[in-house]
Residue, then its C-alpha position, 0 to 999 in steps of 0.5 A: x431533550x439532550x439523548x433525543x437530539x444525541x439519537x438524532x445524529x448517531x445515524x449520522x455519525x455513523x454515516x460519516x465515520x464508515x459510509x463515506x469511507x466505504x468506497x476507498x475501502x472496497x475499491x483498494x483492493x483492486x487497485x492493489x490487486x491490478x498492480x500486483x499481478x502487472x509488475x509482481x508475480x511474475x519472476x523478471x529473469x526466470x518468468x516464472x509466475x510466483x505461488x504466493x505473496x507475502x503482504x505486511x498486515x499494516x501499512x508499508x513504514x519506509x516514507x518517500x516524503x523528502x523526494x516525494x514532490x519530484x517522483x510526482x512530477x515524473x509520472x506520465x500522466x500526472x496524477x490530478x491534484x485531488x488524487x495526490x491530495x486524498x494520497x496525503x491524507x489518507x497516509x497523513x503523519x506518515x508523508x507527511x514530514x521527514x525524520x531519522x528516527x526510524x522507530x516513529x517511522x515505524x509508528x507514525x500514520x501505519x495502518x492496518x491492511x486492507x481486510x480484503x485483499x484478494x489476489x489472482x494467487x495466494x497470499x498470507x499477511x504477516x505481522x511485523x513481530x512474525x517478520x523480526x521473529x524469522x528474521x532474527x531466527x535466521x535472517x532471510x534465509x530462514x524467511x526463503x525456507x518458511x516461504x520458498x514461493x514468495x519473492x520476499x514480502x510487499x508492503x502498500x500505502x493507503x490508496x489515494x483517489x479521485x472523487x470520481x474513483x477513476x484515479x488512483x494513486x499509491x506506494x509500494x515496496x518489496x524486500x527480498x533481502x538485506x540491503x535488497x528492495x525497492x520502492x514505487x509511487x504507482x500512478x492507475x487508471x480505471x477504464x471498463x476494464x478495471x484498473x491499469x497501471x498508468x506509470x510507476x516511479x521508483x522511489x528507492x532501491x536497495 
């Protein structure tokens, strides 16, 4: 009696765990996708378009929790509360409360990337060991010689949504140096279009 009710709900199971999970995973990366090629891959000084795009392979590690409340209050339009919600959890532990100690934050809520993510140029995804390797090699003058057509590398949050998926809600950050980046929260919308950009504020810069 047990295994016929066990088999019963496994289809259910399984329905929970990957159908309801599905949507944020296919529309994430349009979402990175309309962000990117908005603010990116164009060189501001030179304007220029970038040939490549180097994208951490887990989730972006520097957290903007402790501010986080005001950088929402900023963004025109305001996100709506679900939105923000399905933000915090999506990236739970990882919002969600203030430390110091830079190795749990290292640890604490990341999550592997996106397997689809697909970009108007190429891109490649880079493991942090890579990255320490090359940094530790040469620093990031090695990293400019191994990858002379990227601006550095870029690194997102999980994406939050609405339960429409009409808004969407992320992090994103971009080193190209020591003691050189910077962090926004990136408000979207989506229209018949696709995805745009509503408004981004910047949650740090080095």
């Amino acid at each position: 009696m047990f295994w016929k009710r066990l088999i019963y709900y496994i289809p259910l199971f399984i329905f929970i765990l990957f159908g309801c999970a599905s949507p944020y995973r296919d529309e994430e990366p349009a979402v990175y996708a309309a962000y990117v090629d908005a603010y990116y891959i164009v060189n501001p000084v030179t304007h220029k378009q970038y040939d490549l795009i180097v994208v951490l392979d887990m989730t972006t590690t520097v957290r903007p929790s402790d501010k986080l409340p005001e950088q929402l209050k900023e963004l025109q339009p305001q996100p709506e509360p679900s939105t923000v919600s399905n933000f915090l959890s999506s990236n739970r532990r990882y919002f969600g409360g203030f430390t110091t100690n830079r190795i749990r934050n290292g640890l604490d809520g990341r999550r592997p990337m996106n397997p689809n993510l697909k970009f108007s140029i190429e891109h490649v995804l880079i493991s942090d060991s890579a990255l320490e390797e090359i940094i530790g090699t040469g620093g990031y003058r090695e990293f400019r010689r191994r990858f002379p057509h990227a601006h550095g590398f870029i690194a997102f949050s999980k994406v939050g949504f609405n339960p429409e998926m009409s808004e969407a809600l992320l992090f994103f950050e971009n080193w190209w140096g020591f003691e050189a980046g910077e962090g926004f929260l990136v408000l979207l919308r989506k229209n018949v279009n696709g995805w745009s950009v509503m408004d981004r504020v910047t949650a740090w810069v080095s």
